[in-house]
Residue, then its C-alpha position, 0 to 999 in steps of 0.5 A: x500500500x500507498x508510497x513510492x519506497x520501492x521506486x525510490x530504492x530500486x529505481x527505473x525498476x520499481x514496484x509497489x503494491x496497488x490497492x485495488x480501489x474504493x468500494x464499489x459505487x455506480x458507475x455514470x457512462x456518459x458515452x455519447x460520442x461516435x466512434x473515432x473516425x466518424x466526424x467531431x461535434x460541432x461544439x467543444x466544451x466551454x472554458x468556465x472557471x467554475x462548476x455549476x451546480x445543478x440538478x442530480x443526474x441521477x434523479x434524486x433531489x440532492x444538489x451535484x457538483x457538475x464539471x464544465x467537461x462534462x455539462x457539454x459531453x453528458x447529452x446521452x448519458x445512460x442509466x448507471x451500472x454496476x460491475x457486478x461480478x466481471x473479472x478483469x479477464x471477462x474485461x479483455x486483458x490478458x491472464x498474465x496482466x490479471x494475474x498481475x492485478x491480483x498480486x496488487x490486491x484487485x480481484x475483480x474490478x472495480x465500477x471505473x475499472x469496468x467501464x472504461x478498461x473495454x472502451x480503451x482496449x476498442x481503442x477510444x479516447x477516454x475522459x474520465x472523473x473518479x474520485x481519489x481512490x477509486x482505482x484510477x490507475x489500473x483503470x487506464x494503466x492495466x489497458x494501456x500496457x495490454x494496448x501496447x503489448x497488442x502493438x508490439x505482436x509479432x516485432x521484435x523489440x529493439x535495443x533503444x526503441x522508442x516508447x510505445x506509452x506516455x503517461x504524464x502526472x503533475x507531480x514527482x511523487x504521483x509519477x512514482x505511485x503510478x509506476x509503482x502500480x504500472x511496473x509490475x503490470x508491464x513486467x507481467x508481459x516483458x515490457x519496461x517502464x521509466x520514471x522521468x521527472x526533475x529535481x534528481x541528475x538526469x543519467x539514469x533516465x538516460x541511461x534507461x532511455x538508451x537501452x530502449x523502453x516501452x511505458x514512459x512514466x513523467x512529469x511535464x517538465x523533464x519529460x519535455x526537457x528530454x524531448x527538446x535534447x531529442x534524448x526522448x522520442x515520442x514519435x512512436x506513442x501509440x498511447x498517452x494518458x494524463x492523470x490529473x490533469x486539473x492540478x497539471x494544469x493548476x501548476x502552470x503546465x497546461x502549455x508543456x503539456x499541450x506541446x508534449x501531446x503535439x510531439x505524439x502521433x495525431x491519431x495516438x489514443x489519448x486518455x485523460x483521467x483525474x478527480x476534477x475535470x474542470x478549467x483550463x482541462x477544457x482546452x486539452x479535451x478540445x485539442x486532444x480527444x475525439x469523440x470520446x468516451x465520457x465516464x464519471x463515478x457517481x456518489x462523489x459527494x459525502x451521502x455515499x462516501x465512506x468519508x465522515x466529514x467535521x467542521x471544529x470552530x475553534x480560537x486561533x490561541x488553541x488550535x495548536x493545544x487541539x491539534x496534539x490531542x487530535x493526533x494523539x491516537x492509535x492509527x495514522x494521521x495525516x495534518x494539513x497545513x498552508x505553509x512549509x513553516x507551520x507544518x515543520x513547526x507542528x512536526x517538530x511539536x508534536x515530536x517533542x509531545x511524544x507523539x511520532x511525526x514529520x513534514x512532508x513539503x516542496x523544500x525537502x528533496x525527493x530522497x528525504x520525501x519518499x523516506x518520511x512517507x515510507x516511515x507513515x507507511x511502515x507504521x515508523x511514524x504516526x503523523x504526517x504533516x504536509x502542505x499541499x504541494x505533496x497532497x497527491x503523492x500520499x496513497x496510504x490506504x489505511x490513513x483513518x484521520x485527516x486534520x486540515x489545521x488550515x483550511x483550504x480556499x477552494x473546493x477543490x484543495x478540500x477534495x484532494x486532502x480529504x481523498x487521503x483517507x477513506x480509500x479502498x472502501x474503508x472508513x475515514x473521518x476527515x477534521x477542518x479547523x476553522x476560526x469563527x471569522x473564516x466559519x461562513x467562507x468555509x461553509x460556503x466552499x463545502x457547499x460548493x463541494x457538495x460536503x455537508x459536515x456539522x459545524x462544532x465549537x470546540x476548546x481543548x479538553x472537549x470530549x467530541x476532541x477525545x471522540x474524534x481521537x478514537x480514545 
């Protein structure tokens, strides 16, 4: 489960162990499209800088969150449904490939898993919404290498062949999770995957591209360096997937991502994958995908997660006093702050109380980020603070509370911390601490998020501090 230890330590090579998903909601396909070569629509999506909420597509008379992406592509959406009792053979992947999934703890797939694995394997492009674990990457990785094994039928590969699969992500340690997943799957069948990102000397991504290598694994803005140096060539990608693309684009790497996917081959399959489609994501689905398939996981608000969701509104003298009884439990924990400061201060507080942390934040390298989150994994520590920066490189299964010490300005911020927890279908409760005079701009962002979470006025020594603990 959840951190990139292995990648970090055994390199190009590295392996983890997936966990397979959430619990199995319904699936929304919204497929309206046509088949790749019939002619595009009129009309792409609009490039709002906001959702809209409006009516349940389910018919219920709850309030949605709604994508931008989705309100223009969602016309002709069918009735949800389950995956019931398919494997992922019954899906179209090879036995070794399922074989693979199930050392990485996925029996039978998972409601994302089941709707989009037959679309990418016929060949579609594919726009895809799920929230955080729910089984993403095996959704796109698992087809996406059984597609470039297809590819392959019959050649011999090459010493220094070029890559036949791209896959971009937003981030260093997200790039490692999805190798992580993705590696064992590709070894399954012979193929070799790469991880190429910045902040770490560039020899041993050349030293792997050389030698030849099928699935390349990246973050946009090495990946593009290589590509300009010509160490990289993507002339022969027959696939190229996005993974949250909504915080790529956050970041500022619209524009190296849009320059990346015009070096892949015009009729390359694109697939584009994230917990959020929104904003300038618009501009990539106008640009890259035709026609394509559209999914989004349904019961992506609060009633049917597996989320507890509460609100403390405190005073700003106490929260540091409520914070060390929060974290003071049995189980793993995981503190969001804003800035890289605060976290290393809370940290080294929590440190001195007894109670085993680290920080995990943009100033830290890779080296000593992967080892603060492999020792929340392996149990070593009790506490992770983090800022934002490093939010969706933690997938830690058994993560049971989150504490959001500062909270967030957008929705979307609120989403990706609570997302840690919660995973596979398991139980997670997610905590905000607010002050009395940001309570109505926080009340508002859960609104806007579809959250509904009991607001408390709480001071240390309160027992809700105590239930909340699990003491």
């Amino acid at each position: 489960t959840g951190t990139g230890r292995d990648a970090a330590s055994r390199g190009d090579s590295a392996g983890r162990r997936d966990s397979g998903g959430p619990r199995r909601e319904p699936v929304t396909r919204r497929d309206s499209a046509p088949r790749r070569d019939a002619a595009p629509p009129d009309s792409g999506p609009r490039r709002d800088a906001a959702p809209r909420r409006d009516a349940s597509p389910r018919g219920g008379d709850a309030p949605a969150r709604r994508d931008v992406v989705h309100e223009k592509l969602d016309a002709d959406a069918i009735a949800p449904t389950e995956g019931g009792d398919a494997t992922f053979g019954d899906l179209g992947l090879g036995q070794n490939i399922v074989r693979a999934i199930a050392d990485l703890g996925a029996q039978h797939p998972f409601p994302i898993q089941a709707a989009t694995i037959p679309a990418i394997l016929d060949g579609r492009d594919v726009l895809a919404r799920g929230r955080t674990g729910s089984g993403k990457t095996i959704a796109f990785g698992a087809p996406l290498v059984e597609s470039v094994l297809r590819s392959q039928a019959g050649q011999r590969r090459e010493f220094g062949r070029p890559p036949r699969a791209l896959i971009l992500a937003p981030t260093r340690e997200l790039a490692l999770q999805i190798d992580a997943t993705i590696q064992p799957i590709a070894r399954s069948v012979g193929l070799f995957t790469t991880q190429i990102y910045g902040g770490v000397p560039k020899a041993r991504q050349l030293g792997a591209l050389k030698k030849g290598i099928d699935i390349v694994i990246g973050t946009p803005g090495r990946i593009e360096d290589l590509v300009e140096s010509r160490a990289l060539d993507l002339s022969q990608v027959r696939v190229a997937a996005l993974d949250e693309a909504d915080h790529m684009c956050e970041l500022g790497f619209l524009e190296p991502v849009q320059r990346i996917m015009r070096r892949t081959p015009r009729d390359a399959q694109r697939l584009l994958f994230s917990a959020t489609l929104d904003g300038e994501v618009s501009a990539l689905v106008g640009e890259f995908l035709t026609d394509p398939a559209v999914y989004e996981v349904a019961g992506e608000t609060q009633r049917s997660g597996t989320i507890d969701h509460r609100v403390l509104v405190v005073d700003h003298r106490d929260k540091r006093e409520i914070l060390r009884s929060l974290v003071d439990r049995d189980g793993k924990t995981l503190v969001f702050t804003r800035t890289r400061a605060f976290a290393e201060m809370l940290a080294e507080q929590f440190d001195e109380a007894g109670i085993r942390a680290l920080a995990l934040h943009g100033d830290l390298d890779q080296a000593r980020r992967t080892r603060n989150l492999e020792k929340l994994t392996s149990g070593r520590i009790d506490v992770l603070v983090a800022t934002d920066v490093a939010a969706r490189g933690i997938h830690v299964d058994d993560i049971d509370l989150v504490v959001q010490a500062d909270a967030p300005d957008e929705y979307k911020t609120y989403l990706h911390r609570s997302g840690r927890t919660g995973r596979a279908g398991r139980a997670g409760t997610v905590v905000t601490l607010v002050t009395r005079a940001r309570r109505d701009r926080l009340a508002d962002l859960l609104e806007r998020a579809d959250i509904e979470a009991p607001f408390d006025d709480v001071r240390p020594g309160d027992e809700l501090l105590e239930e909340l603990a699990g003491r």
